[in-house]
C-alpha positions in Angstrom: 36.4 85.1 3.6 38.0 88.0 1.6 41.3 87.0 2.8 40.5 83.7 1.2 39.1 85.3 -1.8 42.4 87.0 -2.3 42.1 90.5 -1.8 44.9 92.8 -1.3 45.7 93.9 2.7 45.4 97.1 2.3 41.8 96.6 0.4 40.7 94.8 3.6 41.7 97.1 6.2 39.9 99.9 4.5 36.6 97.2 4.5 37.4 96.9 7.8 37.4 100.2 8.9 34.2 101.0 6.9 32.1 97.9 8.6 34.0 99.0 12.0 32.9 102.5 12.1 29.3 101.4 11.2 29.3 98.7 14.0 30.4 100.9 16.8 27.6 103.5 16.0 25.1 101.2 16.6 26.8 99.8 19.2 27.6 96.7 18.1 24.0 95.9 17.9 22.4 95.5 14.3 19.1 97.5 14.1 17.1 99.3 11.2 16.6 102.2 11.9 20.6 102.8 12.8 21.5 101.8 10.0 19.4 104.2 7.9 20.6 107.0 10.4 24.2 105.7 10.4 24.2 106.0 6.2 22.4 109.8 6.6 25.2 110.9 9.2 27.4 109.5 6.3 26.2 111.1 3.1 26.4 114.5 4.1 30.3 114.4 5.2 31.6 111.4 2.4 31.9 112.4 -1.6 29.7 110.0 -3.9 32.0 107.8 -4.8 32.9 106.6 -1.4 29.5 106.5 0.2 28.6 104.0 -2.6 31.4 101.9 -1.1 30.5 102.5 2.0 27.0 101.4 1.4 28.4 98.3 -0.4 30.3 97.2 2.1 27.8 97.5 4.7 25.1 96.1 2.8 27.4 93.0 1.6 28.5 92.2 5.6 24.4 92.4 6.9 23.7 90.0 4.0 26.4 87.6 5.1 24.5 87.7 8.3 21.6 87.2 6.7 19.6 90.6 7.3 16.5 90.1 5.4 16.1 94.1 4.7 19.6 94.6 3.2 18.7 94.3 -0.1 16.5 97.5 0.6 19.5 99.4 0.4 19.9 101.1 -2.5 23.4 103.5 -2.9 23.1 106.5 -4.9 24.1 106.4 -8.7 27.6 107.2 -9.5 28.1 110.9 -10.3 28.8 111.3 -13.8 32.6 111.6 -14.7 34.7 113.4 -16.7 37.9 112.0 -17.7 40.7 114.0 -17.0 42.7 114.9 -20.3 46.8 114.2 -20.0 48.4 114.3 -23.2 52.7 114.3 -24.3 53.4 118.0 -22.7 51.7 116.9 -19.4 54.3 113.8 -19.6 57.2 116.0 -21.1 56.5 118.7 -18.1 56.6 115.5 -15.6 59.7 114.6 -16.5 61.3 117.9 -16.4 60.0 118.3 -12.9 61.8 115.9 -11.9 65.1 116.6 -14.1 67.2 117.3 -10.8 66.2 114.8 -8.8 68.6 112.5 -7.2 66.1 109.1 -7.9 65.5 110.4 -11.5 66.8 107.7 -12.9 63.4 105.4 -11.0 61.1 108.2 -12.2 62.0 108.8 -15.6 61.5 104.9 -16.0 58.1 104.8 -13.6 56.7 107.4 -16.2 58.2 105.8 -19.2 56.6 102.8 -18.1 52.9 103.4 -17.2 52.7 105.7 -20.0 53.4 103.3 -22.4 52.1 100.2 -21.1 48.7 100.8 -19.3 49.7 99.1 -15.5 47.4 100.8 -12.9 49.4 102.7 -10.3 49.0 99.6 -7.9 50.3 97.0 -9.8 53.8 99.6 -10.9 54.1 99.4 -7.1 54.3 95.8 -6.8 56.4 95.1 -9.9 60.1 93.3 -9.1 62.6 93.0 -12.0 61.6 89.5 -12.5 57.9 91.0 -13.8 60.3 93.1 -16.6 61.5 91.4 -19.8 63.9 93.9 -21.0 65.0 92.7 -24.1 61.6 91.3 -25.4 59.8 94.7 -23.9 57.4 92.5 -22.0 55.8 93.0 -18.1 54.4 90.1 -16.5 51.3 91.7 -14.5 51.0 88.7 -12.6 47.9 87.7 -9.7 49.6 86.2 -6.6 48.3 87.1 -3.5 50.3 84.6 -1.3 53.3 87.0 -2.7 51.8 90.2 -2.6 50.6 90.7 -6.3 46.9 91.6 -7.2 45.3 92.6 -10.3 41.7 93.8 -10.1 40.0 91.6 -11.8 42.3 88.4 -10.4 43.8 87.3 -13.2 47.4 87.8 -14.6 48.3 89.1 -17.9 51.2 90.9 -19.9 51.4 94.3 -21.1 54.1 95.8 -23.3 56.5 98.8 -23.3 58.3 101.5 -26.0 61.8 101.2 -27.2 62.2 104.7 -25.1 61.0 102.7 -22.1 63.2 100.3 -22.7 66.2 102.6 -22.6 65.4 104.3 -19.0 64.5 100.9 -17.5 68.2 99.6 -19.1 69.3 102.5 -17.0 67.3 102.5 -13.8 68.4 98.8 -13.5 72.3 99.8 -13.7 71.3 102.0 -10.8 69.0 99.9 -8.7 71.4 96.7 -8.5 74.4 99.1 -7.6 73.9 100.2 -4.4 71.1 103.0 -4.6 69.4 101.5 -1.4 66.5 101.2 -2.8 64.8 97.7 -1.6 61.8 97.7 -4.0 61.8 98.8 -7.8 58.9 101.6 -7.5 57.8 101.2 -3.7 54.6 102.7 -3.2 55.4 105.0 0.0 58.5 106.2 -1.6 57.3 106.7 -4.8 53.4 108.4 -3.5 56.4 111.0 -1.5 57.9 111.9 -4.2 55.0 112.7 -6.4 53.5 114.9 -4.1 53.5 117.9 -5.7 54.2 116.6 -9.0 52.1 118.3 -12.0 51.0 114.7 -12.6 49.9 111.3 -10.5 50.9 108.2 -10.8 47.6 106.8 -12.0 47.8 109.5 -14.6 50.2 107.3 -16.5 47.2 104.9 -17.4 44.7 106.9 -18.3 47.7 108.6 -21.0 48.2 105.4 -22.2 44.5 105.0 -22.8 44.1 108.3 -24.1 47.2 108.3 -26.4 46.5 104.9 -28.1 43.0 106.1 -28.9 44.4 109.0 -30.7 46.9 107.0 -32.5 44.2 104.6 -33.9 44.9 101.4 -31.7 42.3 98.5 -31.5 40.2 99.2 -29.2 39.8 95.3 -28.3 43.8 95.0 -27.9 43.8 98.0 -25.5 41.2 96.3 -23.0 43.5 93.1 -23.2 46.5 95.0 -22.3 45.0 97.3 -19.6 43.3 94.6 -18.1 39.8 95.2 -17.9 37.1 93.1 -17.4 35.7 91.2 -20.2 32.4 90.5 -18.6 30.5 93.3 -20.5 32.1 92.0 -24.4 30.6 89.1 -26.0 33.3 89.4 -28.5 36.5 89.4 -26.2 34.9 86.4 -24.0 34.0 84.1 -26.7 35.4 85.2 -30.4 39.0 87.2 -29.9 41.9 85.5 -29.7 45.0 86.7 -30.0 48.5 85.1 -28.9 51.4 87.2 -27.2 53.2 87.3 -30.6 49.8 89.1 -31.8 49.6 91.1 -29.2 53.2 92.4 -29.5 52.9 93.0 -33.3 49.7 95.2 -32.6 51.6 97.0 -29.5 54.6 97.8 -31.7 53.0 99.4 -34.4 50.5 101.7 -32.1 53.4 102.0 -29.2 56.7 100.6 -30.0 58.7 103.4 -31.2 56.9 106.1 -29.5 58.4 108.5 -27.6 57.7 111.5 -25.5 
């Protein structure tokens, strides 16, 4: 059924482990009481945050089975959060970090990129250069499960890039399509390597962008579009916004299109 629904492989073989660990403490046999003891065992050794998914999961598989006491189970709130602050000189220090290395041509654009265009760190990884409009400064974020693209909330959208972007992707390109090896644009495993010890994470990039077009004075409506959130929770963006790509891109270019770091 989540296969069907579209979920990403990876997102299912973690749901799998979850409900497989649970199953195999209680010994393949559904019961109460193990359940509440499985979920104690948990909590002490699991943060927050992934003992609420735990919990979710678990509570979502015994109500496909029809449990009637599933619903009693009730995850813990989500701690409160903090965002973590990255500003230009976290983004300048990046890229000098990485100055001498031999793939800094895929970095410097990788940075350029999420920082200036709001992809989460997934959906960088499955980007191919058909997704990049160079000269029109466009990524096509698209939902297509059958070919190994997923957006969070399912649906495809575009984002923009800078002019500055622009420039290292030009050159990243030159380099990828002449015989750097490389068989995907910003492969995940290569790319997690590489950042290991970085002063910054991937999924830093968006929360920069996010950060960076607050403090510049973007519309806050345009910046949920772009980053892809979900719209479920705005009255305004479901039923009274509209605004066309050309829009879009006239708002993006005044907030982001010359910027540079």
């Amino acid at each position: 059924m989540l296969k069907i629904k579209g979920l990403k492989e990876e997102w299912i073989y973690r749901i799998k482990r979850i409900l497989l660990n649970y199953l195999e403490y209680c010994e393949w046999n559904i019961d109460k009481t193990k359940t509440i003891n499985y979920l104690k065992r948990i909590k002490d050794v699991l943060n927050v945050s992934y003992f609420r998914k735990n919990v979710y999961q678990i509570r979502k598989f015994l109500g496909y089975l029809n449990v009637e006491w599933s619903q009693d189970i009730k995850p813990p709130r989500e701690p409160y959060y903090i965002p973590k602050k990255i500003s230009r000189d976290d983004i300048i220090t990046a890229l000098n970090y990485f100055k001498s290395n031999p793939y800094f041509k895929q970095i410097k654009a990788l940075i350029l990129l999420g920082a200036t265009s709001g992809l989460r760190a997934e959906e960088l990884y499955q980007l191919t250069p058909d997704d990049i409009d160079l000269d029109n400064r466009i990524v096509y974020v698209r939902h297509n499960p059958k070919h190994g693209k997923t957006t969070k909330t399912g649906k495809s959208r575009i984002t923009f890039f800078s002019r500055q972007a622009q420039q290292a992707l030009m050159e990243y390109f030159q380099f990828f399509n002449n015989g750097c090896r490389l068989k995907h644009l910003f492969g995940q495993t290569h790319i997690q390597r590489l950042f290991r010890n970085a002063p910054i994470n991937v999924k830093d990039l968006r929360k920069f962008f996010s950060q960076e077009w607050e403090r510049l004075n973007g519309s806050y409506a345009v910046k949920e579009l772009l980053m892809g959130h979900s719209l479920k929770r705005s009255v305004d963006l479901q039923h009274y916004t509209y605004l066309d790509e050309s829009d879009l891109k006239k708002i993006y270019d005044r907030v982001f299109g010359e910027y540079k770091v």
